[in-house]
DODRENNU-195086 format. One record per residue: residue in one letter; z, y, x of N, C-alpha, C, O in turn. Coordinates in steps of 0.2 Angstrom, whole numbers, plus 5000, padded with zeros to 4 digits. Each point is the difference from the previous one (the first is absolute). Layout:
R | A | Z | Y | X | Z | Y | X | Z | Y | X | Z | Y | X
...
//
This chain:
R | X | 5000 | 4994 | 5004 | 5000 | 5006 | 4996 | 5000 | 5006 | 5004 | 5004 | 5000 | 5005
R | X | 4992 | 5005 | 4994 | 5001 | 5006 | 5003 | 4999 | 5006 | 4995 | 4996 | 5002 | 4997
R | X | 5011 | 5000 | 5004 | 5002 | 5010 | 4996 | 5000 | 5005 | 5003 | 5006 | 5003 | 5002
R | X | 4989 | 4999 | 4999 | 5001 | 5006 | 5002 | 4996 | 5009 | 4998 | 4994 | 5001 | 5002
R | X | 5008 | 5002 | 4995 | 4995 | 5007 | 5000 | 5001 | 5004 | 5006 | 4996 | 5005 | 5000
R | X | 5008 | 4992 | 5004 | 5001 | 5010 | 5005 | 4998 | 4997 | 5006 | 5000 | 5004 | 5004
R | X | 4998 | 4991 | 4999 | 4996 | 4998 | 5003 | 4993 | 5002 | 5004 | 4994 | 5000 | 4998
R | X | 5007 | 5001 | 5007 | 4993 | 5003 | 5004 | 4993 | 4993 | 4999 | 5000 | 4994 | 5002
R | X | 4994 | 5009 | 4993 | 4995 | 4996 | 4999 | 5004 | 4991 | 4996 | 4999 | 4994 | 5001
R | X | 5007 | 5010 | 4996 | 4999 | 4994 | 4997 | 4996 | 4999 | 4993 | 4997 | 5005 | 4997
R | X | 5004 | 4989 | 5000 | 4998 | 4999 | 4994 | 5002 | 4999 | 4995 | 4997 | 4998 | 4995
R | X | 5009 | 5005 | 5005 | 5004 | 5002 | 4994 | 5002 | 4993 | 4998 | 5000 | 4995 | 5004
R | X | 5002 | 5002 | 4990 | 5003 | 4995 | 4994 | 4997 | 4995 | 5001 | 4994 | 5002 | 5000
R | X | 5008 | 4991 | 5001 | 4997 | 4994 | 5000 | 5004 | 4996 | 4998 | 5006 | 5000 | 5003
R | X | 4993 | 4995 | 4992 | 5004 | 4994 | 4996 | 4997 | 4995 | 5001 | 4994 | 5000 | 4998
R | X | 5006 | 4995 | 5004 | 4995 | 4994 | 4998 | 5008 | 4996 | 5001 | 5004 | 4999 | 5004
R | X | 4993 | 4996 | 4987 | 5005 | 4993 | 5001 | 4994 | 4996 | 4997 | 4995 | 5001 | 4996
R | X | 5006 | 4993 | 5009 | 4996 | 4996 | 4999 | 5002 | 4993 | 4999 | 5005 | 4997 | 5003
R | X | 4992 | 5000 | 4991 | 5003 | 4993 | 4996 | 4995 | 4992 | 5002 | 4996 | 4999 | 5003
R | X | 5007 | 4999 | 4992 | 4995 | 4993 | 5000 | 4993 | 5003 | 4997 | 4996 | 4997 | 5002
R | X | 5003 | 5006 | 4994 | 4998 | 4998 | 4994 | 4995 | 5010 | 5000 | 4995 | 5000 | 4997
R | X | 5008 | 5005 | 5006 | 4998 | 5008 | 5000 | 5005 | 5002 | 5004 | 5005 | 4997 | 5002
R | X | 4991 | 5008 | 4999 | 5003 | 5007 | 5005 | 4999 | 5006 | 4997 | 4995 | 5002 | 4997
R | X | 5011 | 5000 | 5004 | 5001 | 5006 | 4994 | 5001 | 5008 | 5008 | 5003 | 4999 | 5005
R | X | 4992 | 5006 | 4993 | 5002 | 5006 | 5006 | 5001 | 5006 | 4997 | 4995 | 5001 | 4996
R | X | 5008 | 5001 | 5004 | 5003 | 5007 | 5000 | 5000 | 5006 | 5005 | 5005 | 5000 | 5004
R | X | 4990 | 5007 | 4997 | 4998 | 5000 | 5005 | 5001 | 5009 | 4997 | 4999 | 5002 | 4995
R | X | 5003 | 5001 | 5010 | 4998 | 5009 | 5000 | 4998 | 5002 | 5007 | 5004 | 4999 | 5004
R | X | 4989 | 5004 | 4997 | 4995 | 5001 | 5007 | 5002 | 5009 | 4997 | 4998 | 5004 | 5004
R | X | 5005 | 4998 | 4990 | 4998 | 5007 | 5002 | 5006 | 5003 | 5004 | 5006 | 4997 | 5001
R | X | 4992 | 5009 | 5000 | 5008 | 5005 | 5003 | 5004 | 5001 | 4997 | 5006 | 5002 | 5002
R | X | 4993 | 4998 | 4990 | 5007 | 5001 | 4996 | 5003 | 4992 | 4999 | 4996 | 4995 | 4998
R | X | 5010 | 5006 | 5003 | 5003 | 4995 | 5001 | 5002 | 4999 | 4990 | 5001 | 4994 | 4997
R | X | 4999 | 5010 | 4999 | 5002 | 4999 | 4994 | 4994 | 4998 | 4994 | 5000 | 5000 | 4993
R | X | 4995 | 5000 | 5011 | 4993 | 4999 | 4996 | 4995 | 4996 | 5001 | 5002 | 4997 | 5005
R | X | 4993 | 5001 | 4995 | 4995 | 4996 | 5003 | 4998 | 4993 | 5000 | 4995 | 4997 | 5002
R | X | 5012 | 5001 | 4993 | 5003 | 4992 | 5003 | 4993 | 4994 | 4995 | 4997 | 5001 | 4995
R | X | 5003 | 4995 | 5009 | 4994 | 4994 | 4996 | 5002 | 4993 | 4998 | 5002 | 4996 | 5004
R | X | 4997 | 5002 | 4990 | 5002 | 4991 | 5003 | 4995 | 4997 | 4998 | 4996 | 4999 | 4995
R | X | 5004 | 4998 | 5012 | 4993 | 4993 | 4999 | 5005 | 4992 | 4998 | 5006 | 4999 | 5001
R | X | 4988 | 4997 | 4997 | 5003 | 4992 | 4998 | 4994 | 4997 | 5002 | 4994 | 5002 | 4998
R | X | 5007 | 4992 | 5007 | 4994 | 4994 | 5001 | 5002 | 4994 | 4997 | 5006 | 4999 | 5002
R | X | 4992 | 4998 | 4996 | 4998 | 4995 | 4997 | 4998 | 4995 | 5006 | 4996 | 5001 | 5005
R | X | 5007 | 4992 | 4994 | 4998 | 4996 | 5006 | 4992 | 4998 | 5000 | 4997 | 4998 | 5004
R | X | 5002 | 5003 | 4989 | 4993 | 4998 | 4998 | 4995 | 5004 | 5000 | 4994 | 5000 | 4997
R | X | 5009 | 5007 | 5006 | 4996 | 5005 | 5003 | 5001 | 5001 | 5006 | 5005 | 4998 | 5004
R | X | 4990 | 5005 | 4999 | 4999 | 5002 | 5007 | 5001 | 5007 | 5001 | 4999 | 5003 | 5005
R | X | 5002 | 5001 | 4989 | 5000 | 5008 | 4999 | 5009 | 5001 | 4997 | 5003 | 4997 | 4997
R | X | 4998 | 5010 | 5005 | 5006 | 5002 | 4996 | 4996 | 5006 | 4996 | 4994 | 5002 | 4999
R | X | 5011 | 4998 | 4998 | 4997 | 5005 | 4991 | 5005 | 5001 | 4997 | 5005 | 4996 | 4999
R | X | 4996 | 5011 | 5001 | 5003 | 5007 | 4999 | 5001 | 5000 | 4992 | 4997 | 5000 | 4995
R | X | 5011 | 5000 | 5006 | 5004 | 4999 | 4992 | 5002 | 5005 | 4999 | 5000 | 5001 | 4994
R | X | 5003 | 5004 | 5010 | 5003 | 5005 | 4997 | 4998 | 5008 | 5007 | 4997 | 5000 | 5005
R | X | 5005 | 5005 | 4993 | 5001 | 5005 | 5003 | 5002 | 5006 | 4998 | 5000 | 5001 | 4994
R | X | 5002 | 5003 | 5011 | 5004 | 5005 | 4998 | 4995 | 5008 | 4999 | 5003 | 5005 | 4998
R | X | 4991 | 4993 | 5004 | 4995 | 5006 | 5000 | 4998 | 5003 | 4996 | 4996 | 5004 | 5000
R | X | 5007 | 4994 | 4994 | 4997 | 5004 | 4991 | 5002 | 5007 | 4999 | 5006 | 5001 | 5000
R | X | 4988 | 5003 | 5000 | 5000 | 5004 | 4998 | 5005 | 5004 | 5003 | 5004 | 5005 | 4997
R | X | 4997 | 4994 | 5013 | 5004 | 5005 | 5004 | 4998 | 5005 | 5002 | 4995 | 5001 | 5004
R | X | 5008 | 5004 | 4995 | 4997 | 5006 | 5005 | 5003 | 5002 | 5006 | 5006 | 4999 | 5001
R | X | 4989 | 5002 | 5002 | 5003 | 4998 | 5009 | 5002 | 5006 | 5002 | 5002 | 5001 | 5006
R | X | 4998 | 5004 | 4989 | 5002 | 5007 | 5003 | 5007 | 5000 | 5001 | 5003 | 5003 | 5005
R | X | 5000 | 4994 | 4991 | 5007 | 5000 | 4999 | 5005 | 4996 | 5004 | 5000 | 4995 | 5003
R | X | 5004 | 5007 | 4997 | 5007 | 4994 | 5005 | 5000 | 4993 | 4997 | 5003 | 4999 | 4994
R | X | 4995 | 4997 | 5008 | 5000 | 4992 | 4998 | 5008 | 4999 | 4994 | 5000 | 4997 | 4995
R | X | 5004 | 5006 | 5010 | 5008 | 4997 | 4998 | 5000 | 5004 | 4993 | 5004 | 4998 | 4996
R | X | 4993 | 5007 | 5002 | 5002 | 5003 | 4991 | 4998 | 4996 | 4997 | 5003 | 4999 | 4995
R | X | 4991 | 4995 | 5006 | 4999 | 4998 | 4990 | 5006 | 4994 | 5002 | 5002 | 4998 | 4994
R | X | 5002 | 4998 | 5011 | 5004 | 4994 | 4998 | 5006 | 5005 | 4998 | 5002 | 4998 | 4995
R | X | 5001 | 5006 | 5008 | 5005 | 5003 | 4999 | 4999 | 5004 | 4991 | 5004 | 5002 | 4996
R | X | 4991 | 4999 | 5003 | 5001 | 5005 | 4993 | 5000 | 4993 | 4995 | 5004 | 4999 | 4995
R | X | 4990 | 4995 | 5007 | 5004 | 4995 | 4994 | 5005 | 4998 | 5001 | 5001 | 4996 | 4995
R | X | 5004 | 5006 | 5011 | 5007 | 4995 | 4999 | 5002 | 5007 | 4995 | 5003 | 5000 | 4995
R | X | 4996 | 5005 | 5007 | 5004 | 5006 | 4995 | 4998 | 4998 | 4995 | 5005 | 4998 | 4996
R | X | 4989 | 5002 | 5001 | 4997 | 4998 | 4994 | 5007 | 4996 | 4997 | 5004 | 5003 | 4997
R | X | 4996 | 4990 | 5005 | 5006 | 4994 | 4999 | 5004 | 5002 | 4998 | 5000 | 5001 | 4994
R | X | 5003 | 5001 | 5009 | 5008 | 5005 | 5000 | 4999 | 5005 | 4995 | 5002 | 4998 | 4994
R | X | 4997 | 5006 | 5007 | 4998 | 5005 | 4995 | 5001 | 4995 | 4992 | 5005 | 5001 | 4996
R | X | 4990 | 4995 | 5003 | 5001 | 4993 | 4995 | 5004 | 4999 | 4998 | 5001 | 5001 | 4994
R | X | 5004 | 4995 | 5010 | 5006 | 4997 | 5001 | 5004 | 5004 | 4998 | 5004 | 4997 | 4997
R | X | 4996 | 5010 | 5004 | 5005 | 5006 | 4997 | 5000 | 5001 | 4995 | 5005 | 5000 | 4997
R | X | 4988 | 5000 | 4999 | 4998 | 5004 | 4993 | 5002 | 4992 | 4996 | 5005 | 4999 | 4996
R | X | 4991 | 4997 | 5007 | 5004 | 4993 | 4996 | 5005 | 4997 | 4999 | 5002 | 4998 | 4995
R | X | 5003 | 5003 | 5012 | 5006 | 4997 | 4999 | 4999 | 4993 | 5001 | 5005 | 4997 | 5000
R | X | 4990 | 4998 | 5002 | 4998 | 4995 | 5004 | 4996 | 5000 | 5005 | 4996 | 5004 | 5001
R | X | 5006 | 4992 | 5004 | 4995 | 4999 | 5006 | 4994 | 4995 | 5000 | 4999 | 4996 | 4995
R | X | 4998 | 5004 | 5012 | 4994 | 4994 | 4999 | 5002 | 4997 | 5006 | 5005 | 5002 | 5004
R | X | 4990 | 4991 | 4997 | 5000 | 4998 | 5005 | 4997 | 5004 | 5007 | 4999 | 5006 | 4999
R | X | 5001 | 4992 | 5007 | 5008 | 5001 | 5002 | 5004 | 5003 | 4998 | 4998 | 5004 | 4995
R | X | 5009 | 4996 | 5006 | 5004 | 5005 | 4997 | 5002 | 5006 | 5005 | 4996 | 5000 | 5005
R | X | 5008 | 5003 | 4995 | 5004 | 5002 | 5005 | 5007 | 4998 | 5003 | 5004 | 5004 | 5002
R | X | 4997 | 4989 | 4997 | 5006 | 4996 | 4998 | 4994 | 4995 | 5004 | 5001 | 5001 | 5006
R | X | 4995 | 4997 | 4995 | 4996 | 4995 | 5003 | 4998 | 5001 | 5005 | 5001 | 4996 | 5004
R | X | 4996 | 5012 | 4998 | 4999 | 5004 | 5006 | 5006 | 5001 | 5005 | 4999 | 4999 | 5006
R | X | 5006 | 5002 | 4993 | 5004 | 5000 | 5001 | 5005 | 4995 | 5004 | 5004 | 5001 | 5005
R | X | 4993 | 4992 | 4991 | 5001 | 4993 | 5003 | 4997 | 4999 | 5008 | 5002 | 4999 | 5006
R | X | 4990 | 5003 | 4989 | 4995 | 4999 | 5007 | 5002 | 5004 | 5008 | 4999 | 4997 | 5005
R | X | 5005 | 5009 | 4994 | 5000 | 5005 | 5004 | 5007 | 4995 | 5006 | 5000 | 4999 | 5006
R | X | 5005 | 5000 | 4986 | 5006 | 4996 | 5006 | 4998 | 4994 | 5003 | 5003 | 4998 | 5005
R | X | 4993 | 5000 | 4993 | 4998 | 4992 | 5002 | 4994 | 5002 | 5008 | 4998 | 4996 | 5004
R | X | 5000 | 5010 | 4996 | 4996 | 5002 | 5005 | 5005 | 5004 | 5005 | 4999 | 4998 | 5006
R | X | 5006 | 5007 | 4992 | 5004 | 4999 | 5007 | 5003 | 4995 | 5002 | 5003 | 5000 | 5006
R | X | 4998 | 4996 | 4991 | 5005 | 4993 | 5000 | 4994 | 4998 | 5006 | 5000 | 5003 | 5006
R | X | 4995 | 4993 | 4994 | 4996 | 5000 | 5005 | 5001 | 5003 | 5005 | 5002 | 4997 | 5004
R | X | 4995 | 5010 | 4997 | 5001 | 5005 | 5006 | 5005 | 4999 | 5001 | 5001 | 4998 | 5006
R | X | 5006 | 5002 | 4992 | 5005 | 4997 | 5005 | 5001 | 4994 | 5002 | 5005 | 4998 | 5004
R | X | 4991 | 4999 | 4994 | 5003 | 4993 | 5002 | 4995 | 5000 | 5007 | 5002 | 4999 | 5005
R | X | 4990 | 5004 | 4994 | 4998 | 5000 | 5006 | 5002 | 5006 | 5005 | 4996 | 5002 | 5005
R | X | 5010 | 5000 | 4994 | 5002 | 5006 | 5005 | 5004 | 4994 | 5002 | 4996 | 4998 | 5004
R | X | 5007 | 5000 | 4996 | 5004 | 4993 | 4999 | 5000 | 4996 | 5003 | 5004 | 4996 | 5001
R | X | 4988 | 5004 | 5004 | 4998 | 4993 | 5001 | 4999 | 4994 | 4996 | 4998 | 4995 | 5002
R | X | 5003 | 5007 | 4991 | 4998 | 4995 | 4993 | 5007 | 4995 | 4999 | 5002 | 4994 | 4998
R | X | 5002 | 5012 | 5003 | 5007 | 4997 | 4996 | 5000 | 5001 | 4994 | 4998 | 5005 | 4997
R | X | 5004 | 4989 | 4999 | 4999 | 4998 | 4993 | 5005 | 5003 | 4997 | 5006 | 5000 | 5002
R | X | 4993 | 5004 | 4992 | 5002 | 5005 | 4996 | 5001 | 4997 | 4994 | 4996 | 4995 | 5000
R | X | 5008 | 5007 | 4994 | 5003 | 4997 | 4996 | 4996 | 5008 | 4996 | 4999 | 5006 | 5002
R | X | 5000 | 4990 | 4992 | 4998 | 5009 | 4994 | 5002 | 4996 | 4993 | 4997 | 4994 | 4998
R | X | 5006 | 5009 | 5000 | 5003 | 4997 | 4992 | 4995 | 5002 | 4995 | 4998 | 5005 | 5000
R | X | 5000 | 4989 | 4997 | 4998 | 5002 | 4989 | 5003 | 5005 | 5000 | 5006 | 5001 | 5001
R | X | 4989 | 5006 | 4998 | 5000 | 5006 | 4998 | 5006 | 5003 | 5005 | 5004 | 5003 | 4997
R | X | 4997 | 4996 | 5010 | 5006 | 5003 | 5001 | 4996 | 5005 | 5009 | 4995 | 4999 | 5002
R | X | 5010 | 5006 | 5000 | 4997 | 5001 | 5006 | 5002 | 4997 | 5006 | 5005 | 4996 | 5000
R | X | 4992 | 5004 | 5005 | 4999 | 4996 | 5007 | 5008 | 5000 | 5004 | 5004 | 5005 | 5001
R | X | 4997 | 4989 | 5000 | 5007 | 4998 | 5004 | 4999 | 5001 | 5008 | 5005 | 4999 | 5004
//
């Protein structure tokens, strides 16, 4: 795997997982790191990957990549306010994700000492 945007001639975003059966890639070559993104799927009974999704609809490249993901998370919210319900994710889910991701960084600060994190609790 290679992630990188701030890299000299690099190539920016690359995913490839590869199975028995297809290989699924996930790929950003542009310089905004919040925009650009592609996904291919091959088939074993293809010799070609073919293009499932993308995030190019209808962008204007004048603008800062990071406004349209950030205004639909406002969008969300904003929602969640006037409704008094959330969606999936939540902010109760994100939140999960976020302690479960320092919990990592420290365990590899750590040398990969094994960390304890409780059902909905924070990092011990």
């Amino acid at each position: 795997m290679c992630a990188s945007s701030h890299t000299v001639h690099g190539n920016g975003h690359r995913l490839e997982i590869h199975g028995r059966h297809r290989t699924v890639v996930l790929e950003n070559s542009d310089y905004d790191h919040a925009r650009g993104f592609k996904l291919w799927i091959g088939e074993k009974r293809s010799r070609n990957l073919r293009e499932v999704g993308s995030s190019e609809a209808a962008v204007d490249h004048s603008i800062d990549g990071r406004i349209v993901p950030v205004s639909a998370l406002l969008g969300r919210f904003g929602e969640w306010i006037e409704t008094g319900s959330s969606s999936v994710p939540s902010l109760a889910q994100g939140l999960r994700v976020q302690t479960l991701l320092n919990t990592a960084r420290v365990s590899f600060g750590e040398n990969g000492v094994m960390r304890s994190v409780p059902i909905g609790g924070q990092v011990r």
